[in-house]
DOKOL-991890 format. One line per 4 residues: number of its first residue (from 0); for each residue x negated, y, z of C-alpha. Coordinates in steps of 0.5 Angstrom, whole numbers. Each point is the difference from the previous one (the first is absolute). Example, Ala and Ser with C-alpha at 12.3 -4.5 7.8 and 13.67 -1.06 7.14 Angstrom:
% DOKOL-991890
0	-25 -9 16 | -2 7 -2
END
This chain:
% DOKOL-991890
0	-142 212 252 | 3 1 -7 | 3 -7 -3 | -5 0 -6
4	3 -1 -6 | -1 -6 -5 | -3 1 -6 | 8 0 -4
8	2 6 4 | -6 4 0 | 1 0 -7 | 7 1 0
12	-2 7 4 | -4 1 -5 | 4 0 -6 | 5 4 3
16	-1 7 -1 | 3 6 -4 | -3 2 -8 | 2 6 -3
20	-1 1 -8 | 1 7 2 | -6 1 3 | -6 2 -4
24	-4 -7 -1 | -7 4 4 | 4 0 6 | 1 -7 -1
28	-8 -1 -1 | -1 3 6 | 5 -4 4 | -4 -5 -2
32	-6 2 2 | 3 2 7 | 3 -8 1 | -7 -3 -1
36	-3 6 5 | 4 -2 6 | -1 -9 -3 | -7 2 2
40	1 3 6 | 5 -6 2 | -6 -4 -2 | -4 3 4
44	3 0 7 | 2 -7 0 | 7 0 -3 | 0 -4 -6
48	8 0 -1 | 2 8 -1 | -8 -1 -4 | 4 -6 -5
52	7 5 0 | -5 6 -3 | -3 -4 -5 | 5 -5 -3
56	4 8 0 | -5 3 -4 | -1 -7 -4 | 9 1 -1
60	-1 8 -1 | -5 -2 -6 | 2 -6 -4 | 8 1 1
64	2 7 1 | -5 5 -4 | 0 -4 -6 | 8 2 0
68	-2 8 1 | 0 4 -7 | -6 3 1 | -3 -7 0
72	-4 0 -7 | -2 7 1 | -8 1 -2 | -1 5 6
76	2 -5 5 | -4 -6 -4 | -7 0 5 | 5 -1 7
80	4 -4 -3 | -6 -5 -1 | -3 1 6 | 6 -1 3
84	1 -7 -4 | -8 -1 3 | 2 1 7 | 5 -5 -1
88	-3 -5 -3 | -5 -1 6 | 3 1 5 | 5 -6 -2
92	-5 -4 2 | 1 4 8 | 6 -3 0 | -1 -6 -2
96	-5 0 6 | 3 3 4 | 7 -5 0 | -2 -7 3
100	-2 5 7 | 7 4 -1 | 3 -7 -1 | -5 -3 7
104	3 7 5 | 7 -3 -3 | 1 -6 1 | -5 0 7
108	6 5 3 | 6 -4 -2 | -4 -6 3 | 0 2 6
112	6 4 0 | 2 -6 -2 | -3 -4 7 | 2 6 5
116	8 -1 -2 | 0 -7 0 | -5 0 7 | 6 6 3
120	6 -6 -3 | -4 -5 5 | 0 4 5 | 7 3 0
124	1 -9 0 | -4 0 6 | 4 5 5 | 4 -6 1
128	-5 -5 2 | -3 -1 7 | -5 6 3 | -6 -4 2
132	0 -2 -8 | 2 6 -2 | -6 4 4 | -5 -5 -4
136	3 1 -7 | 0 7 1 | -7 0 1 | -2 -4 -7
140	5 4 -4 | -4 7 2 | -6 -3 -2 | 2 -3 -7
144	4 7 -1 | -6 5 2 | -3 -1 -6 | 6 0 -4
148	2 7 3 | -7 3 -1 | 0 -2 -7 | 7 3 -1
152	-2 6 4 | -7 1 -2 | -5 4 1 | 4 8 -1
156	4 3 3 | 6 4 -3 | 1 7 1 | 4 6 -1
160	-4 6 -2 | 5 5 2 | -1 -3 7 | -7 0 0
164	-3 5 -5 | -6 3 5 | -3 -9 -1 | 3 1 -8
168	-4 6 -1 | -7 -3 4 | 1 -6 -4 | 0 5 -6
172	-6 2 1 | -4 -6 2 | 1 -3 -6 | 0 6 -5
176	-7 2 3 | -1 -9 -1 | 1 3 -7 | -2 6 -2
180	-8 -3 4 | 1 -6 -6 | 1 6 -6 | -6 2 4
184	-4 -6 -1 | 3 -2 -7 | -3 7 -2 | -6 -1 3
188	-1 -7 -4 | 1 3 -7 | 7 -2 -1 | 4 6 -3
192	7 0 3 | 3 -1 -8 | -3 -7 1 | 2 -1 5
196	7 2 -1 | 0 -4 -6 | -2 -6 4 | 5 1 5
200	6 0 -6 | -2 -6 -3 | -7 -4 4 | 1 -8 0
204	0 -3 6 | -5 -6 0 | 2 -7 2 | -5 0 6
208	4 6 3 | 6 -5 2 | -4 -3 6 | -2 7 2
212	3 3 8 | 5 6 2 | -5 4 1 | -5 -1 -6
216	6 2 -5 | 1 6 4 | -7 3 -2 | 1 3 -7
220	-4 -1 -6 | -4 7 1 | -4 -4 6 | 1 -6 -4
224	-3 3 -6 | -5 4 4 | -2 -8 3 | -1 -2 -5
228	-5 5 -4 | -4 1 7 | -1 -9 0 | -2 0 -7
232	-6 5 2 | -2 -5 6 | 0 -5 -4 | -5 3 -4
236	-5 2 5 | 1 -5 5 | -5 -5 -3 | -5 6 -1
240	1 2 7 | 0 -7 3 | -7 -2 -4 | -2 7 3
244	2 -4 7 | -4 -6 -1 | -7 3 -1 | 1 4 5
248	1 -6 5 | -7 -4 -3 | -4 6 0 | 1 1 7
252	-2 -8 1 | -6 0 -4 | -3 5 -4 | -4 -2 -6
256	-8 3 -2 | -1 5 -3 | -1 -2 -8 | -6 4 -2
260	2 4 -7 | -2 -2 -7 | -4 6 -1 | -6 -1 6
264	-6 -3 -4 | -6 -3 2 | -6 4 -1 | -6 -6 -2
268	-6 6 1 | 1 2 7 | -5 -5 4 | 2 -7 4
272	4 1 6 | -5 -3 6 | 5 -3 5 | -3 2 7
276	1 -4 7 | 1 2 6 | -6 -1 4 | 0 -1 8
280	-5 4 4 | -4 -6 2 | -1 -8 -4 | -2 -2 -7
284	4 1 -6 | 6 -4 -1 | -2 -7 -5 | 3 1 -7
288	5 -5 -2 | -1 -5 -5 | 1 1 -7 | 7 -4 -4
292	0 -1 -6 | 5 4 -5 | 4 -7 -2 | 1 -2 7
296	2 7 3 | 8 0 2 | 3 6 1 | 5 -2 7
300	7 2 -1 | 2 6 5 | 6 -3 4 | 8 3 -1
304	1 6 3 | 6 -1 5 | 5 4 -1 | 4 2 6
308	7 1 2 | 3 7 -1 | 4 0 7 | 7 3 -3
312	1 7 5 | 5 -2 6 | 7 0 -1 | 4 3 5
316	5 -4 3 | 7 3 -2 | 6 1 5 | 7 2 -1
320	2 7 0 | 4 3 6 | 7 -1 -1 | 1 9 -1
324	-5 -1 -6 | 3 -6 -3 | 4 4 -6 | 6 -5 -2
328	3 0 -7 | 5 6 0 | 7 -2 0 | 4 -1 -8
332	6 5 0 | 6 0 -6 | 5 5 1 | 6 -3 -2
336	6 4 -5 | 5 5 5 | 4 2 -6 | 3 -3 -6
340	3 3 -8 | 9 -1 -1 | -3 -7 -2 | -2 -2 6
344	-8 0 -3 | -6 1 6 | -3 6 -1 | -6 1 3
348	-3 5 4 | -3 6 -2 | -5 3 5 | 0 9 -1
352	-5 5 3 | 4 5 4 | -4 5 -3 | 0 -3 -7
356	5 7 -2 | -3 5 3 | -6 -1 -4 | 3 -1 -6
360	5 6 1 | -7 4 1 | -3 -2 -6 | 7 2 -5
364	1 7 5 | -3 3 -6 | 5 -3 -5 | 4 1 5
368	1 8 1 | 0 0 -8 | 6 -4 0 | -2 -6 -3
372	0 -8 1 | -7 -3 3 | 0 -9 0 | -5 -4 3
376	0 -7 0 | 0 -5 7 | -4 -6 0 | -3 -4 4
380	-2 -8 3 | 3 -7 1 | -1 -2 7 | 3 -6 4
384	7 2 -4 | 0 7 1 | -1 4 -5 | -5 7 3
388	-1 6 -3 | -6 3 0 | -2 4 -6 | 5 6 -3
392	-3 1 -7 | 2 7 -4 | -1 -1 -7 | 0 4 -6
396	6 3 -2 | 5 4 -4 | 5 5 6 | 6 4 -1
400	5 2 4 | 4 -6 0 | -4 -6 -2 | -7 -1 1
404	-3 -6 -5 | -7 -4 0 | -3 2 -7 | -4 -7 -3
408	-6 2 2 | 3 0 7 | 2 -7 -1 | -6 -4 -3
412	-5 4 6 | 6 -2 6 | 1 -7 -3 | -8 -1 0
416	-1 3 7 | 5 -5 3 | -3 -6 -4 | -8 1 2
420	3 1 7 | 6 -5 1 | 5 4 1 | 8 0 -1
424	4 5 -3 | 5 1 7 | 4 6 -3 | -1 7 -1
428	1 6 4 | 3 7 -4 | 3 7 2 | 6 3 -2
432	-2 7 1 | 7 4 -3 | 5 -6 2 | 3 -5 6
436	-5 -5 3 | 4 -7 -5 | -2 -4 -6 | 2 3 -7
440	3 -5 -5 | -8 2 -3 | -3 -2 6 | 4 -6 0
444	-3 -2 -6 | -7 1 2 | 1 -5 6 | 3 -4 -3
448	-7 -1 -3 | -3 -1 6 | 5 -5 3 | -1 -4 -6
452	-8 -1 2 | 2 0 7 | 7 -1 4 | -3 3 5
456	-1 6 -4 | 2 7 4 | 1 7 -2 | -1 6 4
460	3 6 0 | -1 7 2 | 4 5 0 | -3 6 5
464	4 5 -1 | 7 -4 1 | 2 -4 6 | -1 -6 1
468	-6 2 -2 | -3 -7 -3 | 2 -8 -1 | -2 -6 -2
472	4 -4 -4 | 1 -7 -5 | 4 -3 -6 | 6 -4 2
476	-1 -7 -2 | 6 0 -2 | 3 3 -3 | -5 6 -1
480	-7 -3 -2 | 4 -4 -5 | 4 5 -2 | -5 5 -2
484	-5 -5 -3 | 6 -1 -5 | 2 8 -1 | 0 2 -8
488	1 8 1 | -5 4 -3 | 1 6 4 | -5 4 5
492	5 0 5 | 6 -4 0 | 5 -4 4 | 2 -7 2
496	6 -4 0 | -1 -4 6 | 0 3 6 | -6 -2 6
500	-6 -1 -4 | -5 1 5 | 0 1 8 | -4 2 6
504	-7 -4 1 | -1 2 7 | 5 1 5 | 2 -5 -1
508	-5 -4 -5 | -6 -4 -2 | -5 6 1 | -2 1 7
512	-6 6 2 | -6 -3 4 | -4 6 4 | -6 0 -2
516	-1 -3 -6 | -5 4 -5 | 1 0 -6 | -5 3 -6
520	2 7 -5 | -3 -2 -7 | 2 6 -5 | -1 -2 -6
524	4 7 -4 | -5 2 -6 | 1 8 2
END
């Protein structure tokens, strides 16, 4: 198990990382918005601490770091800025709530590593005493330890993914189908996926959740959201239906007379109604009762009917499942980082489909043969610390031989489409058609964008023509993210002083290849 932070080193990380006035304010913005997709994915898978990291980032980004940016003031950027303001302002209260537990899982593990030291100082001290009072101590000190491992252990089991990248890519795919059937249920309760990506950026956390378990705040706020509209129509036909209930039962005890209706009338015409006896064959008439008075007469009360017990249906007694078909809880993995930046930073990894490149290279063959440049856009999902791509996105752009640039249009659709989805921008893909498979100064730039957003961020190049024929690569950091993010040179193509500015990301890297991962094709080009 990963030492948990305190809440001082989280916020520490938090603070520590790389602004640039030199980057359009709108890259910034977007970051933004990417930090509190990937807080609301930590939050739901349990992970609070990276959840606290994101917030109180996106909390810095925009109370310390914009308002320094140029183009702070600009009217074009007045309504995402305020949105962002908005944002923060509710999710301080998340941090708020979510400090006393990061505090709590810190404190409980250095208490217990606390004990586990000390009880190994005492036995160390105790190898020197008798054997029959070593045997006794020895067995105390492994029951008042056991739970002290468990909680420095816990319940997950840390892994690395390019060692295990066939249970990645299944783990993958359960809780990407988990995901998308919340969507689903979300859509199906009338919820829009705006609202729900707004909420998901700034939604506040109710006091009442901090009592709540492991496996309550897994469920995310679509299927809260649905629970909710679903409770409220119960709530509202549940009297209805349970008066329904009570009649039914009472009819089936007792049933009343018929109430004759008010519109039958009496017709005082027809002749008096004599009443006939039923004579026997053989004797004299019956004798005529005597006569009573009208004053005296007291009709008698009819007894109370007894309502009798409904019997309830009998209830099957209930036995255990056989042990094949009791389903246990599926184990919790987290893939830890396997590659480092020069500074010594982890990087987490980033799971790639095998036939992601084939695909794309099939959707810009036309370009291809005409020479010009086709980008496409890698996104995909957080899971258990590792970062998956499963959707190539192809927005809306402008080509020529050598450059190829997403037009606005193209951003504000792609950036849309990842937010109503919860998806991270992982890097981009690109052919260089008439060039060398490498990254140009321009296309140095344009990463570094995205390494901005995420530092996990790729680029993908494919050159067909050449030999080595594709490669996948990342910014240094340092001296290369840093260098570039602070380059003042205004030309298209133009060379850098510092040398090693970006590196290989495979082999060896932080990107491993999972067979069999799927991945979705959205093409979003205008014509």
């Amino acid at each position: 198990m990963t030492r948990p932070l305190s809440v001082q080193e989280i916020v520490a990380q938090a603070q520590d990382f790389e602004f640039s006035t030199n980057r359009p304010i709108q890259q910034w913005i977007r970051a933004g918005k990417m930090l509190l997709t990937e807080a609301a994915i930590c939050e739901q898978d349990g992970n609070l601490q990276m959840a606290y990291l994101y917030t109180y980032r996106h909390a810095q980004l925009v109370l310390d770091r914009l308002p320094q940016h140029p183009d702070y003031k600009d009217p074009r950027f007045r309504d995402e800025l305020a949105q962002a303001r908005k944002a923060l302002q509710r999710n301080l209260q998340k941090l708020e709530l979510w400090k006393p537990r990061i505090t709590q899982e810190h404190e409980c593990y250095v208490n217990a590593t606390g004990r586990r030291n000390a009880e190994r100082q005492r036995m160390l001290q105790g190898r020197e005493e008798a054997g029959r009072r070593q045997s006794v101590d020895s067995q105390s000190r492994r029951r008042s330890t056991a739970s002290d491992d468990e909680m420095l252990d816990g319940d997950s089991q840390t892994l690395r993914a390019n060692e295990h990248s066939q249970l990645a890519v299944d783990l993958a795919h359960r809780e990407i189908r988990r995901r998308d059937a919340t969507r689903q249920s979300t859509r199906e309760a009338g919820i829009s996926p705006g609202t729900v990506a707004s909420r998901r950026r700034g939604i506040v956390v109710g006091p009442a959740d901090l009592t709540e378990t492991a496996n309550e705040r897994s469920h995310n706020e679509g299927v809260w959201e649905t629970g909710k509209l679903l409770h409220r129509q119960d709530s509202r036909q549940a009297p209805r239906s349970q008066r329904g209930a009570n009649r039914d039962a009472a009819a089936q005890a007792f049933h009343y007379p018929t109430v004759p209706s008010k519109k039958s009338t009496i017709d005082w015409k027809m002749p008096a109604m004599q009443p006939s006896y039923a004579r026997s064959p053989a004797g004299p008439p019956p004798t005529l009762p005597v006569k009573q008075k009208h004053d005296s007469f007291t009709p008698a009360i009819p007894p109370k009917p007894l309502v009798s017990a409904i019997p309830s249906p009998p209830t099957a007694s209930l036995s255990p499942l056989p042990a094949h078909e009791q389903q246990a809880a599926p184990p919790k993995y987290t893939f830890k980082p396997t590659a480092f930046t020069e500074s010594g930073a982890p990087l987490r990894t980033v799971m790639l489909p095998p036939d992601l490149r084939t695909s794309f290279l099939n959707l810009a063959h036309p370009n291809t043969l005409r020479n010009f440049e086709t980008c496409g856009i890698l996104c995909g999902t957080l899971i258990s610390n590792a970062l998956f791509i499963n959707h190539l996105i192809i927005p809306d752009q402008t080509s020529t031989s050598d450059t190829c640039d997403t037009t606005e249009e193209g951003d504000n659709a792609l950036f849309d489409y990842c937010d109503s989805h919860e998806l991270l921008v992982c890097g981009w893909i690109h052919t260089h058609p008439t060039q060398s498979c490498f990254l140009s100064s321009r296309d140095l730039h344009t990463s570094s964008g995205y390494q901005v957003m995420l530092p996990e961020a790729i680029a993908i190049v494919c050159a067909p023509r050449q030999k080595p024929d594709w490669g996948i690569f990342r910014l240094t950091d340092p001296p290369g993210l840093g260098a570039v993010l602070d380059c003042h040179q205004k030309g298209l193509f133009h060379p850098h002083a510092e040398q090693n500015l970006y590196t290989d990301a495979l082999r060896p890297g932080h990107v491993v290849e999972g067979p069999g991962l799927r991945f979705q094709v959205v093409d979003l080009r205008l014509a």
